[in-house]
VEXNU-302828 format. One record per residue (C-alpha): residue in three letters; x, y, z. Coordinates in pm, 1 decimal. Each point is the difference from the previous one (the first is absolute). Layout:
N
{atom 'Ala'; {X; Y; Z}}
...
END
This chain:
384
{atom 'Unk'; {-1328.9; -1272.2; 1352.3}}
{atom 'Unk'; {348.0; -10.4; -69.5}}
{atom 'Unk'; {205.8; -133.3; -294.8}}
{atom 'Unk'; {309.4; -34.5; -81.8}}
{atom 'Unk'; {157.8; -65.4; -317.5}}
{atom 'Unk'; {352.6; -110.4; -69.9}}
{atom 'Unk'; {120.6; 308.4; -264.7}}
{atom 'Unk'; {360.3; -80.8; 51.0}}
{atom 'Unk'; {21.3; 24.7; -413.1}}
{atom 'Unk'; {-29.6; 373.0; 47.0}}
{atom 'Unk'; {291.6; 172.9; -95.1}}
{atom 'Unk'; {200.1; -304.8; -121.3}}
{atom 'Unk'; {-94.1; 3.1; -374.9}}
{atom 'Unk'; {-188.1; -307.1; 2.7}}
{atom 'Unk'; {-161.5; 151.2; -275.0}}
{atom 'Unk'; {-382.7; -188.0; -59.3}}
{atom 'Unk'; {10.7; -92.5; 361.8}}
{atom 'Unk'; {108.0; 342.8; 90.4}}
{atom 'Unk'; {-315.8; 181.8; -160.0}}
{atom 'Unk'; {-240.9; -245.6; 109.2}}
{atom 'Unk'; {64.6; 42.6; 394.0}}
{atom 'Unk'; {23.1; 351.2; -59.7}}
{atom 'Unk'; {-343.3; 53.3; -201.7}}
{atom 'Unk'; {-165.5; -222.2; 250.1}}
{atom 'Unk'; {70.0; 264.4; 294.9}}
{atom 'Unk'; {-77.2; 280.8; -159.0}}
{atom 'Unk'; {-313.6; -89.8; -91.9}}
{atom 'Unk'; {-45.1; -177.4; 319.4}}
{atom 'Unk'; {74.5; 353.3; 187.1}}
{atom 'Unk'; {-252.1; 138.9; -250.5}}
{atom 'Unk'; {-253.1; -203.9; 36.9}}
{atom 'Unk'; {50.9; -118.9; 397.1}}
{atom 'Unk'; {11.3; 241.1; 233.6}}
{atom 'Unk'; {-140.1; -210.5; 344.8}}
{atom 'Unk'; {223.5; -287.3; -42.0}}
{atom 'Unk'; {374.9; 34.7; 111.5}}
{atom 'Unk'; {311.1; -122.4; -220.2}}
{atom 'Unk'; {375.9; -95.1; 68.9}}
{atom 'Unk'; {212.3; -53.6; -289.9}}
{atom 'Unk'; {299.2; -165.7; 14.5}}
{atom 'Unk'; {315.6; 166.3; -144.6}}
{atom 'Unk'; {334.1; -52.7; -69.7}}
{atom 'Unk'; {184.4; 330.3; -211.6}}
{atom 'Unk'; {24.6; 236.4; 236.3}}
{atom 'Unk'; {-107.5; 298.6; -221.0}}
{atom 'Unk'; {-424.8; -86.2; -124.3}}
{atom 'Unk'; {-4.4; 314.5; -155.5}}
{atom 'Unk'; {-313.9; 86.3; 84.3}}
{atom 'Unk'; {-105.1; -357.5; -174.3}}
{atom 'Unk'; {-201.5; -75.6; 321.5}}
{atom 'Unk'; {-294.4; 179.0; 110.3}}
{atom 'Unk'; {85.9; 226.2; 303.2}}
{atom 'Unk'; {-283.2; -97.5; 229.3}}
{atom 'Unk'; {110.3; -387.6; -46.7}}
{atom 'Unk'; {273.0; -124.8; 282.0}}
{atom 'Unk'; {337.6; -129.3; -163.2}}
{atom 'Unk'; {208.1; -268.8; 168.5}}
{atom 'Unk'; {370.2; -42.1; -156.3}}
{atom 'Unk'; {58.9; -338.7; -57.7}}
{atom 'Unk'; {341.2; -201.1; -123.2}}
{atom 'Unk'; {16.2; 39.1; -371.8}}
{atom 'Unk'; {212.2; -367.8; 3.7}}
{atom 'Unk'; {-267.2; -271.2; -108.0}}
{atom 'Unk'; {113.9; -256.2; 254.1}}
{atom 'Unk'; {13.1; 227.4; 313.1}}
{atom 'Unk'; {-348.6; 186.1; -109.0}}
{atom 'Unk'; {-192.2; -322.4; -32.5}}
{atom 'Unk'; {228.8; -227.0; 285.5}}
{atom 'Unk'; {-60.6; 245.1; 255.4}}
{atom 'Unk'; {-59.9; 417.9; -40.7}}
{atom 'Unk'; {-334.1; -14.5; -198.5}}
{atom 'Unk'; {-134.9; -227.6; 292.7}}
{atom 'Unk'; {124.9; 167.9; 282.4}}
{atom 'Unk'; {-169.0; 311.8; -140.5}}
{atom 'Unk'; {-316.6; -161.5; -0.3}}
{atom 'Unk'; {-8.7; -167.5; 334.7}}
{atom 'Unk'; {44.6; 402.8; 157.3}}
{atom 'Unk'; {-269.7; 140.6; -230.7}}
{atom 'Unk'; {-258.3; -240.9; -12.1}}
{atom 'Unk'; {-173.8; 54.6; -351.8}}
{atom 'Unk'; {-285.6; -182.0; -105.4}}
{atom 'Unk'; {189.4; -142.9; -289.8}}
{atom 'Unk'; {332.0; 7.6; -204.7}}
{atom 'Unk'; {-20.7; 83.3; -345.8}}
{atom 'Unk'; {311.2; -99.2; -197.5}}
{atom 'Unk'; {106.9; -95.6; -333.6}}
{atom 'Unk'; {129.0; -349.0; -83.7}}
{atom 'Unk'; {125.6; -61.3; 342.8}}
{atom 'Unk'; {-66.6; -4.0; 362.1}}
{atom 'Unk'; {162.0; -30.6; 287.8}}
{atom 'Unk'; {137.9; -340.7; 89.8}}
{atom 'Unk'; {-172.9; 48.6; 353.8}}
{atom 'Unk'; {-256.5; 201.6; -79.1}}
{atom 'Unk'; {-225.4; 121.8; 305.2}}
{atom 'Unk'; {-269.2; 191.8; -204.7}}
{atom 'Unk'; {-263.5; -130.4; -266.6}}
{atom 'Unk'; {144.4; 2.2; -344.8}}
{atom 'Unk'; {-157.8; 156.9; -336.4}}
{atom 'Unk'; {280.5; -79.4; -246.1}}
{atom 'Unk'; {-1.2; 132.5; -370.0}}
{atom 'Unk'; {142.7; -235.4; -284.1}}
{atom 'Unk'; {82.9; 207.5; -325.4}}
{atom 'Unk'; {56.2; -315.0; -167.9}}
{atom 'Unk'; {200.2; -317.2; -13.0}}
{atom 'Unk'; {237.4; 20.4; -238.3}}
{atom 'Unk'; {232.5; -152.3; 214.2}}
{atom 'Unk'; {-176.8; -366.9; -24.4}}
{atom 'Unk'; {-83.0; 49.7; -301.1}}
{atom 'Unk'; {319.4; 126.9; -165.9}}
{atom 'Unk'; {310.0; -41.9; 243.5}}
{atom 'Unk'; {181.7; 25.3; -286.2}}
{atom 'Unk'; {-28.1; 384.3; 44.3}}
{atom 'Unk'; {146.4; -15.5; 299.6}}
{atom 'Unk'; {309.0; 27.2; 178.7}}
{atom 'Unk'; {136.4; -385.4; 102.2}}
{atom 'Unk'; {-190.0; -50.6; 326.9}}
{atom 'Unk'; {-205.1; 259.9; 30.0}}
{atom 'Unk'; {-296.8; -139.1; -177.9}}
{atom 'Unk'; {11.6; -284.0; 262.8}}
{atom 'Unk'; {39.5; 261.0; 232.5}}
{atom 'Unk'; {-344.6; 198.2; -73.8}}
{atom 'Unk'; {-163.9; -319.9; -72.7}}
{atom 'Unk'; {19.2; -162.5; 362.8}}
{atom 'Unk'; {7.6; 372.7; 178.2}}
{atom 'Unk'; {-294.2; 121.5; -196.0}}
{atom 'Unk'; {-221.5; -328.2; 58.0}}
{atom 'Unk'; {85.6; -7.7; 353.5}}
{atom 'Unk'; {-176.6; 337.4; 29.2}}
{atom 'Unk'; {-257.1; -103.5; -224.5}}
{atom 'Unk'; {-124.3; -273.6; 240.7}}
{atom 'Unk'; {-19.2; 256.7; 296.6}}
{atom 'Unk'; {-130.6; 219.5; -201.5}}
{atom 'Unk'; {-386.3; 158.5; 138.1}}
{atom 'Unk'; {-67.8; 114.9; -361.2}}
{atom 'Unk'; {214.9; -29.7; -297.4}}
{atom 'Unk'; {6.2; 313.7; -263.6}}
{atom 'Unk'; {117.7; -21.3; -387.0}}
{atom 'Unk'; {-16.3; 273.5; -222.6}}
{atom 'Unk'; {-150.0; -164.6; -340.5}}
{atom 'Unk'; {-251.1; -239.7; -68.1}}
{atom 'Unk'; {325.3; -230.6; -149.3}}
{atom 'Unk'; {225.5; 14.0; 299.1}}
{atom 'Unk'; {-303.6; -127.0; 182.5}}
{atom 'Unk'; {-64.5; -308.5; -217.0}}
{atom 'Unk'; {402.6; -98.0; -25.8}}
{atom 'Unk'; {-11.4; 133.9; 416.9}}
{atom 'Unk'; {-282.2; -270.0; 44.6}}
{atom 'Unk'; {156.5; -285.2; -217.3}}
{atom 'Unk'; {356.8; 67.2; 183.9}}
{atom 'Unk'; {-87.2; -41.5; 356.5}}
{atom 'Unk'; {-322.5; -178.0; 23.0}}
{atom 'Unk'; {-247.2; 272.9; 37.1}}
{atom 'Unk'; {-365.2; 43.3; -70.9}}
{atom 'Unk'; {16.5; 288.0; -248.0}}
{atom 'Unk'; {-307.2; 207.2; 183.3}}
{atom 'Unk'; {215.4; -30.6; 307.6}}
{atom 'Unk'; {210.7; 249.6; -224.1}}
{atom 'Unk'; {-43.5; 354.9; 26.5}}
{atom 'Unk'; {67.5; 209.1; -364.4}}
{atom 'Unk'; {104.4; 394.1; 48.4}}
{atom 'Unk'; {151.8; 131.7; -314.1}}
{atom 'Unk'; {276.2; 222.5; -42.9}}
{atom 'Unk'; {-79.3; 323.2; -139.4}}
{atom 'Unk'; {237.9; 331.4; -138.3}}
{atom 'Unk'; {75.8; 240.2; 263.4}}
{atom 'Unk'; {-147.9; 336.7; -69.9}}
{atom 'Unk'; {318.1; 163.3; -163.3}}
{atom 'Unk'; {-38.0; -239.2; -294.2}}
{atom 'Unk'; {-190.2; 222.0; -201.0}}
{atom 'Unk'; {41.6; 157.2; -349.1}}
{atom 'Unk'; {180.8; 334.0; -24.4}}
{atom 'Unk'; {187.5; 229.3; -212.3}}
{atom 'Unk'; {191.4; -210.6; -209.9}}
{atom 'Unk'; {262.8; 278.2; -100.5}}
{atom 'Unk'; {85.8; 49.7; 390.6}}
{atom 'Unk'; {-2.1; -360.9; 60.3}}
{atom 'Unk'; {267.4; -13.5; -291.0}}
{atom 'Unk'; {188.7; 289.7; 105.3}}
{atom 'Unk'; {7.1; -156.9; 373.7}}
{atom 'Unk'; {180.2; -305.4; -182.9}}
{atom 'Unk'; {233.9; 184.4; -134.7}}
{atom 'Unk'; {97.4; 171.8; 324.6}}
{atom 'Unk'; {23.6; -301.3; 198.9}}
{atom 'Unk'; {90.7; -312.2; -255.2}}
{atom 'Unk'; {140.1; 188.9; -335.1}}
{atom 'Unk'; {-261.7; -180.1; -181.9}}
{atom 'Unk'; {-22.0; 231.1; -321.1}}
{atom 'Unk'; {-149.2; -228.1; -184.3}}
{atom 'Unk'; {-380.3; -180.6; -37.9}}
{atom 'Unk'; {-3.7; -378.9; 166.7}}
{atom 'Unk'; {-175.3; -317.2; 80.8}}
{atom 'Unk'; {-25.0; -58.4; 379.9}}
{atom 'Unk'; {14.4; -276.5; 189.4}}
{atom 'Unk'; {-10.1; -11.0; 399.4}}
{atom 'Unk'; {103.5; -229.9; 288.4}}
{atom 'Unk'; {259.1; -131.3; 214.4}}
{atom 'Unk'; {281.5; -191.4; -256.3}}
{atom 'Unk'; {-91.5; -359.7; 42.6}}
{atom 'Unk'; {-82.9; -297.7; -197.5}}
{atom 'Unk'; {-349.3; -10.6; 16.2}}
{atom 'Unk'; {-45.3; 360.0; -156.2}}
{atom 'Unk'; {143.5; -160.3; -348.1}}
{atom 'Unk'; {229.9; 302.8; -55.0}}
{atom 'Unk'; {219.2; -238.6; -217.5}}
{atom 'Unk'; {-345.7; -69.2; -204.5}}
{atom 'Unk'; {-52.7; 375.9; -6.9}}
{atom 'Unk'; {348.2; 49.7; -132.7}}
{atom 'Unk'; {-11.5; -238.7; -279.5}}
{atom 'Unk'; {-314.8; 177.9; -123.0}}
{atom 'Unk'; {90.0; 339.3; 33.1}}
{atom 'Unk'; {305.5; -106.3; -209.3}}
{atom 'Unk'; {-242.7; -136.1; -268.7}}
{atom 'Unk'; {-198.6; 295.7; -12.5}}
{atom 'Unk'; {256.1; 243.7; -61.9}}
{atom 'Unk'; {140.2; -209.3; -262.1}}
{atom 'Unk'; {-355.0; -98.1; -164.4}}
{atom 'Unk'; {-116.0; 426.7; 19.6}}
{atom 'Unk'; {362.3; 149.1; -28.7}}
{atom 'Unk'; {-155.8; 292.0; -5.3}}
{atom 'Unk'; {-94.2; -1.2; 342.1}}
{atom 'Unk'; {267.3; 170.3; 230.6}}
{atom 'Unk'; {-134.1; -64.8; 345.8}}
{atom 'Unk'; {196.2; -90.3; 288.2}}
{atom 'Unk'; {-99.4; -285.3; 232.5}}
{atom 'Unk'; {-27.2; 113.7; 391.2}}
{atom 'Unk'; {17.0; -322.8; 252.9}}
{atom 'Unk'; {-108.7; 212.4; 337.7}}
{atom 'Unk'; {35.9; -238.5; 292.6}}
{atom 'Unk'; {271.1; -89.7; 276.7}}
{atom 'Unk'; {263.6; -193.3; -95.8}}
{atom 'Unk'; {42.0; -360.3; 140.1}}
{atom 'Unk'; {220.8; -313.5; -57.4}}
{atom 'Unk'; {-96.6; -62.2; -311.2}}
{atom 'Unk'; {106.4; 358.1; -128.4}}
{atom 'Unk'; {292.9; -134.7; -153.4}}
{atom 'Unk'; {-180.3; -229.3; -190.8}}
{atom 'Unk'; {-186.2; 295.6; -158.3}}
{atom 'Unk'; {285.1; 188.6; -50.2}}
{atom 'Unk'; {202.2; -288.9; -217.0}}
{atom 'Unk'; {-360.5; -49.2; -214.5}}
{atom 'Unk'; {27.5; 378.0; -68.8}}
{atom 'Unk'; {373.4; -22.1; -150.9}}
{atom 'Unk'; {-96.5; -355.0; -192.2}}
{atom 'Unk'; {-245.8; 207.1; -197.0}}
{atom 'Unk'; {171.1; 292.2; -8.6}}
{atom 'Unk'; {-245.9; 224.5; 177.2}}
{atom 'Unk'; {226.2; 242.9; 209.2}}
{atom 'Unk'; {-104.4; 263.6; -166.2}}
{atom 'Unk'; {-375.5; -20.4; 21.0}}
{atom 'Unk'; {-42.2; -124.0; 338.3}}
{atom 'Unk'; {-2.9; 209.4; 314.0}}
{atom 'Unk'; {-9.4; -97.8; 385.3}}
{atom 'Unk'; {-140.2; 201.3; 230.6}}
{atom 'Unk'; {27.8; -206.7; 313.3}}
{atom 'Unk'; {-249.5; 12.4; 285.4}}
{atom 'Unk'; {-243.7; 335.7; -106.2}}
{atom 'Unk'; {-213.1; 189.5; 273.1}}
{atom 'Unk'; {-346.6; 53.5; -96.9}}
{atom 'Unk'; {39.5; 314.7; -115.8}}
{atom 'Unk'; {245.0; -79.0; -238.6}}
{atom 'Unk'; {-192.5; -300.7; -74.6}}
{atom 'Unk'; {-286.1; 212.9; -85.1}}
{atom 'Unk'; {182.4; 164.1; -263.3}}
{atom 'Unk'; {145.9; -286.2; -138.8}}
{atom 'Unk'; {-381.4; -167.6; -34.7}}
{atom 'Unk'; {-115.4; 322.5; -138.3}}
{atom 'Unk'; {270.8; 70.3; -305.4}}
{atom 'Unk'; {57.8; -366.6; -103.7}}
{atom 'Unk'; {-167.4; -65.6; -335.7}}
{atom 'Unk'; {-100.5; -397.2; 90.6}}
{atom 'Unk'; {46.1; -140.9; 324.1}}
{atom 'Unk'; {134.9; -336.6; -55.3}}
{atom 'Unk'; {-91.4; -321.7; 302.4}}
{atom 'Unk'; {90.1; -321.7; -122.6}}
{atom 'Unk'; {48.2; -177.2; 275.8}}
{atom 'Unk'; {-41.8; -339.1; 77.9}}
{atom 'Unk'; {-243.7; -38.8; 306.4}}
{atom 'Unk'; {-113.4; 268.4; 233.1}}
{atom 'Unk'; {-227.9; 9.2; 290.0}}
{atom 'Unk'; {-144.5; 328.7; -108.4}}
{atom 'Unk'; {228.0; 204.2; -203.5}}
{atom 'Unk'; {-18.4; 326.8; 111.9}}
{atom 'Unk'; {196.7; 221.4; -251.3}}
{atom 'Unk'; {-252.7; -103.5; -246.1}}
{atom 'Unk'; {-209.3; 195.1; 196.8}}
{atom 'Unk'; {143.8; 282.4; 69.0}}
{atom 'Unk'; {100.9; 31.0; -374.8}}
{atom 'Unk'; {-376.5; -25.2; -49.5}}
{atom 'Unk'; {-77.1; 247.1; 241.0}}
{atom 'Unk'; {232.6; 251.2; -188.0}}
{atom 'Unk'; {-199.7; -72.7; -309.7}}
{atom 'Unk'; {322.6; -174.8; -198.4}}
{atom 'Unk'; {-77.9; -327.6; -247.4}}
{atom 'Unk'; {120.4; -309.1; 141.9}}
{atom 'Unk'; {133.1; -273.8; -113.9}}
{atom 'Unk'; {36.4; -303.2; 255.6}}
{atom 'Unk'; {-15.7; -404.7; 26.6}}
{atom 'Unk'; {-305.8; -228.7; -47.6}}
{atom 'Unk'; {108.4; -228.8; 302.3}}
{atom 'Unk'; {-74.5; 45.7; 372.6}}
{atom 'Unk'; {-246.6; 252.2; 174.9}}
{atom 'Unk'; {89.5; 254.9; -350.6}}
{atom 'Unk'; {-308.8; -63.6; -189.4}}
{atom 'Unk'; {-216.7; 8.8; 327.7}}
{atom 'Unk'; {148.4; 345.5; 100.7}}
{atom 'Unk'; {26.5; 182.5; -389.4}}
{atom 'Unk'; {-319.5; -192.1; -100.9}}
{atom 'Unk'; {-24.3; 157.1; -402.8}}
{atom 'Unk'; {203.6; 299.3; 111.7}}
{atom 'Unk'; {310.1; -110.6; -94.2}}
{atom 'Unk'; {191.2; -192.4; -309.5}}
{atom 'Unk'; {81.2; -410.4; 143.9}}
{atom 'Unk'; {275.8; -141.3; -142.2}}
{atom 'Unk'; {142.9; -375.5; 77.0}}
{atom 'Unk'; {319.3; 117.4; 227.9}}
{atom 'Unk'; {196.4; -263.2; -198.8}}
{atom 'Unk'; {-44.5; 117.5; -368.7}}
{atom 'Unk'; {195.7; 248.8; -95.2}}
{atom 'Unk'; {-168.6; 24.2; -361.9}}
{atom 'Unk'; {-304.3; 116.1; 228.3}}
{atom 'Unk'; {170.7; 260.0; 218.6}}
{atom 'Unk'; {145.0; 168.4; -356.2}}
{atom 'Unk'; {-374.6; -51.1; -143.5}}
{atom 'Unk'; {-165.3; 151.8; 293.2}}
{atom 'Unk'; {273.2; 301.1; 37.9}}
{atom 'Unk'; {44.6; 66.8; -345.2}}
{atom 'Unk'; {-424.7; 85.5; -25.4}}
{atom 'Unk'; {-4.0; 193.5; 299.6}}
{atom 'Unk'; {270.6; 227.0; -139.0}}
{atom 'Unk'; {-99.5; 19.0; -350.6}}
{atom 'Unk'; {-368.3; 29.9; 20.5}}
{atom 'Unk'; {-114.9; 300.3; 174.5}}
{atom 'Unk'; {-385.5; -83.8; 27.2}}
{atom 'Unk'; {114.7; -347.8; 149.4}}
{atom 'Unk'; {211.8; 175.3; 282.2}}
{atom 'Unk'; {-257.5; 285.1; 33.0}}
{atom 'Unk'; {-293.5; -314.0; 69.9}}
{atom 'Unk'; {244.6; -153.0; 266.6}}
{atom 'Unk'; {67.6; 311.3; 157.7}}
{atom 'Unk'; {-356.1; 95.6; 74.6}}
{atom 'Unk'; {-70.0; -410.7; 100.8}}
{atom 'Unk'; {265.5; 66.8; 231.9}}
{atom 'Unk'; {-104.8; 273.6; 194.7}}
{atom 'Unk'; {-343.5; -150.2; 29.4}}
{atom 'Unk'; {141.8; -318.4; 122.8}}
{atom 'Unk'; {212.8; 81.7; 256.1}}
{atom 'Unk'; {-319.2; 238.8; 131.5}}
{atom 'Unk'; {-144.0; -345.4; 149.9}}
{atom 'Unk'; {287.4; -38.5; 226.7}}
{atom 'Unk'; {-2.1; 219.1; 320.8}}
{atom 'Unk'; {232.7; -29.0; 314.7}}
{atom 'Unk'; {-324.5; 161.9; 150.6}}
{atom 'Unk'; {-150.7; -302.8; 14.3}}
{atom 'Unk'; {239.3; -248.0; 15.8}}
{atom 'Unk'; {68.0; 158.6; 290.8}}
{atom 'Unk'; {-367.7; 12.0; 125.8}}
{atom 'Unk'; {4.2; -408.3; -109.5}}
{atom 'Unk'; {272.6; -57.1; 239.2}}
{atom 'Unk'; {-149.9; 172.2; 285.3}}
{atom 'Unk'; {-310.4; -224.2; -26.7}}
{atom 'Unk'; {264.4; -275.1; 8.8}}
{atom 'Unk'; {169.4; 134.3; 304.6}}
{atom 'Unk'; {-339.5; 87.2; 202.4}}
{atom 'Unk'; {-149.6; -365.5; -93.7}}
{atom 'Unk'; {316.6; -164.6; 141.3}}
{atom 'Unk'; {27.8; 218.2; 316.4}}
{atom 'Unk'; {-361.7; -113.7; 87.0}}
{atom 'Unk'; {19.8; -326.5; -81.9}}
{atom 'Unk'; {300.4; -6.5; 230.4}}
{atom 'Unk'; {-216.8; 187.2; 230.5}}
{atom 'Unk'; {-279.7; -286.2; 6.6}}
{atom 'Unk'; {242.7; -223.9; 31.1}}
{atom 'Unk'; {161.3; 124.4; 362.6}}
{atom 'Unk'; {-378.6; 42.5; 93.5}}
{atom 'Unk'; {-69.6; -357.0; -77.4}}
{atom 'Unk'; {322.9; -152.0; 198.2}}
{atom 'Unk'; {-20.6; 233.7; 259.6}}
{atom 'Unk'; {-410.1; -169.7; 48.5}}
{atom 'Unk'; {113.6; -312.5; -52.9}}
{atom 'Unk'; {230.7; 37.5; 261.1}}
{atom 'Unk'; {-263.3; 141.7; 249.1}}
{atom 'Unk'; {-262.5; -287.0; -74.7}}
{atom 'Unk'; {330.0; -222.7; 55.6}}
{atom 'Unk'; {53.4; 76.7; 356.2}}
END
């Protein structure tokens, strides 16, 4: 067999999108060793992020050229037995198609959206969902609003979860602290919140409540960190911070490698997620995995994903937020309860497996497609 999977999000900081495609071939080299795989590329330096034994084909990293033209051409010369790719396909595309939707945010709230681009994902994404051999989704939500949003029989759907990478684990708090220091000068304890700065996260909700709690516990002296890549809508963010007079207490890091990341999870005193709507919501996750208390919204796929792990707050009520942060910190038995819920929680989620779960996908596909040749080709036979 041979797949190939479209991992042009490798390199480019496509955060979420970024991990998943990455996970899913390392645990497909671990767990595959007959089968061959082609990944699809687009930074010219993988560092290492693809598995040596696994062919890599450099494709265009512009959208329109990739999916007009590059992506397909690729295909035609190597043949796979399918294309995995996420969102999109190519326009023409010559291979069968196992597409992953992490959600659909974008028909459900454009408003988070660029102008345009909403419309954009909507008509790109359900032409690929139509050609589309199997359709993947990565909670048991996104499948439901995946099902209502293009006409789908929900079993039809495929559910892999997300799960924290191995690194996200607890460790000596005191080095992750001094590690801060060294690379963010944060001297200070904090409240973390991460993700890309955009609407949809509610960092203007998450503002407005840190700036309650500090003024409801004065005596509280924590810094708020917002670690995430900086978008459109930073400026929006920024003029928030000033309104309320946070300049002081709040600290971007920008776009963090895991590493860093790590460290951040692991020193934070709450990890702080109240976002509007999320597919999945990895960093809630990977805070888990590092044992911290978490704090994160009662809407979406979050109470699917924390279960009873995790504090759920209405995203829109800032009294709530306060309520819910101001307990964690304060009451040391509370945030001791959370932090063993969380390591047990995120235990259930493995790449492992998800990665074993698409494999079945892939090999039920390729011989269905398989059958399918053998059928036409007797068809033809008894035809002449």
């Amino acid at each position: 067999m041979r797949f190939s999977v479209d991992a042009h999000a490798i390199g480019q900081k496509l955060t979420g999108n970024e991990v998943y495609i990455r996970s899913l071939l390392d645990g497909f080299a671990k767990l595959d060793s007959h089968s061959e795989f082609v990944a699809y590329v687009s930074a010219l330096d993988v560092n290492g992020w693809v598995p040596s034994r696994f062919q890599k084909r450099q494709v265009a990293s512009n959208r329109y050229w990739r999916l007009g033209y590059h992506l397909a051409e690729c295909l035609r010369r190597d043949r796979p037995e399918l294309i995995h790719v996420q969102y999109n396909a190519p326009l023409l595309c010559p291979a069968p198609i196992v597409v992953t939707v992490h959600d659909v945010s974008f028909i459900e709230h454009p408003e988070y959206f660029p102008w345009g681009s909403a419309w954009q994902l909507r008509l790109t994404t359900g032409h690929t969902i139509r050609r589309a051999a199997k359709v993947l989704t990565i909670s048991q939500f996104s499948r439901q609003r995946i099902s209502r949003a293009f006409h789908i029989d929900p079993e039809e759907i495929v559910v892999t979860p997300l799960a924290a990478q191995e690194h996200f684990r607890p460790v000596n708090r005191a080095q992750a602290i001094r590690r801060l220091e060294e690379r963010f000068r944060i001297h200070r304890r904090f409240l973390l919140n991460v993700g890309d700065l955009q609407p949809r996260k509610n960092h203007l909700g998450l503002l407005q409540a840190f700036h309650g709690l500090i003024h409801t516990v004065p005596q509280l002296q924590h810094l708020l960190v917002l670690a995430g890549k900086e978008t459109w809508f930073t400026p929006r963010i920024r003029q928030e911070i000033q309104r309320l007079g946070l300049g002081d207490r709040v600290l971007f890091t920008g776009f963090v490698e895991e590493q860093d990341l790590a460290a951040l999870y692991n020193a934070c005193d709450l990890f702080v997620f109240p976002t509007f709507y999320e597919g999945f919501g990895l960093p809630v996750i990977e805070a888990m995995a590092c044992g911290r208390p978490v704090i994160c919204s009662n809407t979406s796929s979050l109470p699917e994903v924390v279960d009873a792990a995790a504090i759920l707050v209405d995203p829109r009520s800032t009294v709530e937020i306060v309520r819910a942060a101001r307990d964690v910190l304060l009451d040391a038995e509370l945030r001791e309860r959370l932090e063993k819920h969380s390591l047990q929680r995120a235990r259930v989620f493995s790449w492992r497996e998800t990665a074993r779960q698409t494999l079945e996908v892939y090999y039920a596909v390729a011989e269905g497609q398989r059958q399918k040749r053998t059928t036409t080709a007797e068809l033809a036979r008894v035809g002449r």
